[in-house]
C-alpha positions as a Markdown table, in Angstrom:
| # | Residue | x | y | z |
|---|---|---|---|---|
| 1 | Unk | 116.0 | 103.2 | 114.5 |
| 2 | Unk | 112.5 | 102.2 | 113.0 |
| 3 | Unk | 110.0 | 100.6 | 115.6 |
| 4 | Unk | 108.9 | 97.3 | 114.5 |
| 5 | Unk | 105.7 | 98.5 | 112.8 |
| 6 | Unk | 107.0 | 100.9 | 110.8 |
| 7 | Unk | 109.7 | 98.5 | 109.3 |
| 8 | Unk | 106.8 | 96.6 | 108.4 |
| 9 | Unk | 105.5 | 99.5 | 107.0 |
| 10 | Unk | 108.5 | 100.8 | 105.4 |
| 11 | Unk | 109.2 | 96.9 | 103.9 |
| 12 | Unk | 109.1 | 96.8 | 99.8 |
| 13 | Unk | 105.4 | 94.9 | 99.6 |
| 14 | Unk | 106.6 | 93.1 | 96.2 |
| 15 | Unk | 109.0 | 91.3 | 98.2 |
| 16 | Unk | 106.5 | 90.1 | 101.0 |
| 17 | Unk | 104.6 | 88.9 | 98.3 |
| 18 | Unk | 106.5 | 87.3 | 96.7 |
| 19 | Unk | 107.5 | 85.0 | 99.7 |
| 20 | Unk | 103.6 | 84.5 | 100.5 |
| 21 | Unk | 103.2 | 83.3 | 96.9 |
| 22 | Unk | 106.1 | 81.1 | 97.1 |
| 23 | Unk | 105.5 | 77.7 | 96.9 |
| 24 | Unk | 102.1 | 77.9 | 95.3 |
| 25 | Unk | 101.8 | 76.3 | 92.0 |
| 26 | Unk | 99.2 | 78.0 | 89.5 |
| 27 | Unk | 96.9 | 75.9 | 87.7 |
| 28 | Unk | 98.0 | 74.1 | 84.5 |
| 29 | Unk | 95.3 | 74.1 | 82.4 |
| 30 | Unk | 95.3 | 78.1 | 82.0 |
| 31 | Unk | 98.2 | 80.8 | 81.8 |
| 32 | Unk | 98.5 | 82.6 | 84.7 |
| 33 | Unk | 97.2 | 86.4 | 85.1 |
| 34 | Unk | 100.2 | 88.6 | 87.0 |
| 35 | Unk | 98.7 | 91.0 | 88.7 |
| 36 | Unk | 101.6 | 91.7 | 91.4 |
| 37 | Unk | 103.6 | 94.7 | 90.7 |
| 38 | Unk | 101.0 | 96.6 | 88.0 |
| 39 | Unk | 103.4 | 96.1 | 85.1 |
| 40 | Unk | 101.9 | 97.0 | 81.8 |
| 41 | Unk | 100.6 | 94.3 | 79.4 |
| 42 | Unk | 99.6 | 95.9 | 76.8 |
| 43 | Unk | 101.2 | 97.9 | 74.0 |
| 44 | Unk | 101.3 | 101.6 | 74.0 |
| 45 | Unk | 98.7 | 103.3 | 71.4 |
| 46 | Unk | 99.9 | 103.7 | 68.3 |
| 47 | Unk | 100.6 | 107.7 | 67.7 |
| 48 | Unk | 102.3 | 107.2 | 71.2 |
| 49 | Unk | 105.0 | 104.9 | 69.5 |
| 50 | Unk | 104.6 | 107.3 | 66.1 |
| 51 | Unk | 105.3 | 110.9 | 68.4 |
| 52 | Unk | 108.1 | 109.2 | 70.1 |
| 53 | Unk | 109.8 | 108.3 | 67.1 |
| 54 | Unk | 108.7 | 111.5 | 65.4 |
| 55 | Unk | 110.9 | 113.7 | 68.1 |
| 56 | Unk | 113.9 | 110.7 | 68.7 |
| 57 | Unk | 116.4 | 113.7 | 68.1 |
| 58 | Unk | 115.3 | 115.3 | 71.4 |
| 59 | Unk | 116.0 | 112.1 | 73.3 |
| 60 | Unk | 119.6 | 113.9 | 74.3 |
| 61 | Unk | 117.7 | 116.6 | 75.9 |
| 62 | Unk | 116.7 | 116.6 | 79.4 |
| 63 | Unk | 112.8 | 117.8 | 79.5 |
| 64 | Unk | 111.9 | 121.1 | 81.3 |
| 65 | Unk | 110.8 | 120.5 | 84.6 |
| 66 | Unk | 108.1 | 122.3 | 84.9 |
| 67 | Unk | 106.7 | 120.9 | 81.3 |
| 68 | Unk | 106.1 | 122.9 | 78.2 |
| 69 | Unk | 103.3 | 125.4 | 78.2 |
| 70 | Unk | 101.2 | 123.3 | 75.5 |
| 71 | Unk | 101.6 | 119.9 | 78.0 |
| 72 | Unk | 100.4 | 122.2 | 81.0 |
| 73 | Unk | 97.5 | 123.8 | 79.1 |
| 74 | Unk | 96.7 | 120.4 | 77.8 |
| 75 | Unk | 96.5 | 118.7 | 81.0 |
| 76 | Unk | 94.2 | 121.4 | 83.1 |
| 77 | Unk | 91.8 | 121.2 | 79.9 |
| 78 | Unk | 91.7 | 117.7 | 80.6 |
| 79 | Unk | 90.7 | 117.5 | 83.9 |
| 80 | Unk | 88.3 | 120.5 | 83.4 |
| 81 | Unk | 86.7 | 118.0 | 81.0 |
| 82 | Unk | 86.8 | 115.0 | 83.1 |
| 83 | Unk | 86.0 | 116.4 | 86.1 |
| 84 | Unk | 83.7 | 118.7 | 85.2 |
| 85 | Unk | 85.5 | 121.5 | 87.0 |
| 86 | Unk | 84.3 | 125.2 | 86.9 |
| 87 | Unk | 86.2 | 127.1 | 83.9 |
| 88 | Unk | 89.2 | 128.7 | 85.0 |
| 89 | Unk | 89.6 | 126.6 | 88.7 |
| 90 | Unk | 92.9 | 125.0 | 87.1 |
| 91 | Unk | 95.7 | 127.6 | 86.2 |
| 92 | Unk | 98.2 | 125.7 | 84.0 |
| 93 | Unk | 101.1 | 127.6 | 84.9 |
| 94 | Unk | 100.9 | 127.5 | 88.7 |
| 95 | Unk | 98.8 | 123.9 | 89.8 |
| 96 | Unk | 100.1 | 121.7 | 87.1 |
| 97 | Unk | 103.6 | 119.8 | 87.3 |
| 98 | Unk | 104.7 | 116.7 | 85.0 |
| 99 | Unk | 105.9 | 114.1 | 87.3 |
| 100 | Unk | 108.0 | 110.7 | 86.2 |
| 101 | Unk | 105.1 | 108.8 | 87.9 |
| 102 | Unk | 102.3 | 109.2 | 90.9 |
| 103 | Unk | 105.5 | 107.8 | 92.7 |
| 104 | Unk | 107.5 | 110.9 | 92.8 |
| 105 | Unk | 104.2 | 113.4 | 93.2 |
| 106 | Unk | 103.5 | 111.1 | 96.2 |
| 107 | Unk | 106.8 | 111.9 | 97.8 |
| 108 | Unk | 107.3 | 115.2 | 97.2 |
| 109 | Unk | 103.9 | 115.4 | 98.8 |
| 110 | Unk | 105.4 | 114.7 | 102.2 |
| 111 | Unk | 108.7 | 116.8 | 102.1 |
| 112 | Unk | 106.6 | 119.6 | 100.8 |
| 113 | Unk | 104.2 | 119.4 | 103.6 |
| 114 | Unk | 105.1 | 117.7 | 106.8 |
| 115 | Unk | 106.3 | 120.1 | 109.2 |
| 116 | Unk | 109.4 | 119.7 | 111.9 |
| 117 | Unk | 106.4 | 119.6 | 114.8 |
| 118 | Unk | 102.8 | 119.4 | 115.0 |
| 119 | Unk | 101.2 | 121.2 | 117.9 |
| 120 | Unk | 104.4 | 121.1 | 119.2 |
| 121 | Unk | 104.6 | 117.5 | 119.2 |
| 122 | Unk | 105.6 | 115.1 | 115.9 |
| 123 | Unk | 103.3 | 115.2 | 113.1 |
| 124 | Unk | 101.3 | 112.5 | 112.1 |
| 125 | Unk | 100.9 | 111.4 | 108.5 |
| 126 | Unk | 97.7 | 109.0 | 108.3 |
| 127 | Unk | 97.6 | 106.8 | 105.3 |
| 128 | Unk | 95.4 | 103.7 | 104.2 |
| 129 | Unk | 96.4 | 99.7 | 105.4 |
| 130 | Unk | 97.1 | 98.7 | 102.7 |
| 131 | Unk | 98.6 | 100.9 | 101.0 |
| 132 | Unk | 101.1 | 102.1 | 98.4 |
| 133 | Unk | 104.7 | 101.6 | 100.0 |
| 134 | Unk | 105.5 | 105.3 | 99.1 |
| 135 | Unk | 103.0 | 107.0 | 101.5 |
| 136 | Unk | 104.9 | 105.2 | 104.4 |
| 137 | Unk | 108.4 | 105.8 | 103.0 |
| 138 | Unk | 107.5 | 109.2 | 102.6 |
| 139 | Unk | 105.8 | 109.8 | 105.9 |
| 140 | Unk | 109.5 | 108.1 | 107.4 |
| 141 | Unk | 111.7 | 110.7 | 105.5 |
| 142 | Unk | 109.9 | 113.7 | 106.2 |
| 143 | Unk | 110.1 | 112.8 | 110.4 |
| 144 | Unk | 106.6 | 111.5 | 111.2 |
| 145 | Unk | 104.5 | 109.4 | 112.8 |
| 146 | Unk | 103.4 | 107.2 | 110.4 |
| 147 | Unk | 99.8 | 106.0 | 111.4 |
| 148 | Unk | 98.0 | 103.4 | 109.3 |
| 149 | Unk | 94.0 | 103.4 | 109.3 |
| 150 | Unk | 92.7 | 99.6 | 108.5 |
| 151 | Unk | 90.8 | 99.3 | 105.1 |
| 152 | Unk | 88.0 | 96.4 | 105.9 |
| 153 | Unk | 84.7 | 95.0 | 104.4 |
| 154 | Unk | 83.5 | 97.0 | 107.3 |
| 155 | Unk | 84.7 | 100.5 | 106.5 |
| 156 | Unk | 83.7 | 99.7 | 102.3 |
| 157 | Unk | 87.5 | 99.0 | 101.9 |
| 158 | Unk | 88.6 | 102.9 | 102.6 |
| 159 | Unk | 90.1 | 104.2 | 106.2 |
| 160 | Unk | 86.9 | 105.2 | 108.5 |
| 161 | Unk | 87.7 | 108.5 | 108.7 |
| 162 | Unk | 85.0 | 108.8 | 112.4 |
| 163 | Unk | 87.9 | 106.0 | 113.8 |
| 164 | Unk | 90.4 | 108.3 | 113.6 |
| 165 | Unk | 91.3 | 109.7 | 117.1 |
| 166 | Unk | 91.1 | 113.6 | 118.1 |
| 167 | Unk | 94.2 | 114.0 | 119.7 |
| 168 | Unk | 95.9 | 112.2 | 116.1 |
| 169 | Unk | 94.1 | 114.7 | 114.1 |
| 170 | Unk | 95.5 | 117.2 | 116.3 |
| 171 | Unk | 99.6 | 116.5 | 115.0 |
| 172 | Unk | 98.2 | 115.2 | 111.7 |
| 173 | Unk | 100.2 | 117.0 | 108.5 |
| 174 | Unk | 99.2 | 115.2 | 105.9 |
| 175 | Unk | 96.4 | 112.2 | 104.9 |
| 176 | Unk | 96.9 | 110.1 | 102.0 |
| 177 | Unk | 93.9 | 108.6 | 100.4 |
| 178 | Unk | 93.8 | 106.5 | 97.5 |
| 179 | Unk | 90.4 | 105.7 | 95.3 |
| 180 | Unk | 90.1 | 103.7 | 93.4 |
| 181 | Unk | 91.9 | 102.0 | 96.1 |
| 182 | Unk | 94.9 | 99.3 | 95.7 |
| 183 | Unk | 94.4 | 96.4 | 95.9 |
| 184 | Unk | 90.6 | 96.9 | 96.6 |
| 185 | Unk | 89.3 | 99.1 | 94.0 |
| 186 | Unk | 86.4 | 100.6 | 96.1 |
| 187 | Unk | 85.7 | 104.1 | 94.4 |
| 188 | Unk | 85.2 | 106.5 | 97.9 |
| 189 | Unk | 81.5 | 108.2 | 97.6 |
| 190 | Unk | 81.3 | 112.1 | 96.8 |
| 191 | Unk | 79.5 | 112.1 | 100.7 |
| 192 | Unk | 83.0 | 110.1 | 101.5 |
| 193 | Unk | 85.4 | 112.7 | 100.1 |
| 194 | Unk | 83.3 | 115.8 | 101.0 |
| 195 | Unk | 84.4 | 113.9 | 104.4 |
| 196 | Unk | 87.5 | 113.7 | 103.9 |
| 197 | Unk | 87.9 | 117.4 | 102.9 |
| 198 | Unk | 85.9 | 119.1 | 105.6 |
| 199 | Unk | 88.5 | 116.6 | 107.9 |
| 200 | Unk | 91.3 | 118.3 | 106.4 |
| 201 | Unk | 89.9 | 121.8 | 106.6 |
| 202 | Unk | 89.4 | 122.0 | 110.1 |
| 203 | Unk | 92.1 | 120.2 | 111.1 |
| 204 | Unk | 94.3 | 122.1 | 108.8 |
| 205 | Unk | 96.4 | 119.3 | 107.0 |
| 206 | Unk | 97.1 | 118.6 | 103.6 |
| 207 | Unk | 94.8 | 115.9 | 101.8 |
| 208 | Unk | 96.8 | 114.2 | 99.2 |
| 209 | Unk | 94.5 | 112.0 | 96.9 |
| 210 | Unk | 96.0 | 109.2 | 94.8 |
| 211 | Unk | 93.6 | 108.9 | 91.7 |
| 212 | Unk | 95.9 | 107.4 | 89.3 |
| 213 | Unk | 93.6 | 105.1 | 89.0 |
| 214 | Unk | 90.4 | 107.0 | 87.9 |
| 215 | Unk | 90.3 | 105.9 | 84.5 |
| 216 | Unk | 90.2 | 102.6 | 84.5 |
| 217 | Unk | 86.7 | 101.8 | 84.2 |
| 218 | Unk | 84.4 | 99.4 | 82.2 |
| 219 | Unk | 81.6 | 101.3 | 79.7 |
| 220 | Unk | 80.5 | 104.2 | 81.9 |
| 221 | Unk | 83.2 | 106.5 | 83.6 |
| 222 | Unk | 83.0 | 106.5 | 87.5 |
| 223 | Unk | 80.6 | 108.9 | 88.9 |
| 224 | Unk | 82.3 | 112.4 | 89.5 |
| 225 | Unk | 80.4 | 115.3 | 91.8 |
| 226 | Unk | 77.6 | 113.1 | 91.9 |
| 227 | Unk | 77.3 | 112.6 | 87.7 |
| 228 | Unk | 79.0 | 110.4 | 85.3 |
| 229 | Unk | 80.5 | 112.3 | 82.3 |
């Protein structure tokens, strides 16, 4: 049985949503701008559409789970790029893994990494208030403590990591942090997630960072390591 707080926690946010829109009535003179559940509005690029129907025979075939070899050395190329990431840091066979969405990574997260005790206590797994509905689902499932850190104007909109109590640190397994964050959008400092890491490091938990949001940017791409690239 779920306390009270973690149902809330544990609640599909789309739903509670829904019923504090209800009853409002959008204004008539413009169309209005859905921005609830992140559904695409756009069209896909067009050599997406073109390599899908290129390869429709394959469309019978489950895809390998770990990827092909060209996807894998594709995508740690990429984020040596982006990133800017000293050569060699990714290895494509053993640090990359296709996903169906952040969704699934998210969740595997937790079952990968939260223990059956902490300390010998329950673990902990902290996550940001708001937050993605996964990190708590996932934090239920694997047998934790599920721990919520506030997200306010004060704290830039990201959990305040010197808030976070000594003896919770202590049972924590894992720490999810999202940037840019949802719904916020605050992009976390490099001085925030050197924080972050050096938290995780001595407190030995995992530090699972949600960036599927890094590229949505306007002109100039975010700064990375203290440079735009």
């Amino acid at each position: 049985m779920l306390n009270p707080q973690a149902q809330r926690l544990t609640d599909y946010p789309f739903d509670r949503l829904r019923e504090l829109l209800d009853g409002i009535v959008p204004q008539t003179n413009a169309g209005p701008l859905v921005l609830s559940i992140g559904e695409p509005q756009h069209p896909p690029p067009g050599l997406i559409a073109r390599e899908i129907a290129d390869n429709a025979h394959l469309w019978g075939r489950y895809p390998p789970v770990n990827g092909t070899e060209d996807f894998r050395d594709a995508a740690a190329g990429w984020m040596s790029r982006r990133f800017d990431l000293p050569r060699g840091l990714i290895d494509p066979a053993r640090q990359i893994l296709p996903v169906s969405g952040t969704r699934e990574a998210l969740f595997l997260a937790a079952m990968l990494s939260v223990p059956r005790a902490r300390n010998t206590r329950r673990p902990v797994v902290l996550l940001p208030n708001p937050m993605y509905h996964v990190y708590a689902g996932a934090g239920q499932v694997a047998g934790a403590d599920v721990e919520p850190l506030a997200t306010v104007r004060e704290s830039n909109f990201l959990p305040d990591l010197d808030s976070i109590a000594p003896e919770t640190l202590d049972r924590t397994a894992l720490m999810y942090l999202c940037t840019p964050s949802n719904p916020q959008g605050t992009v976390a400092s490099p001085e925030y997630l050197k924080q972050a890491v050096l938290l995780a490091r001595n407190h030995d938990f995992v530090l699972a960072m949600d960036e599927c949001y890094s590229e949505i940017y306007d002109a100039m791409a975010p700064l990375v390591c203290g440079r735009a690239l």
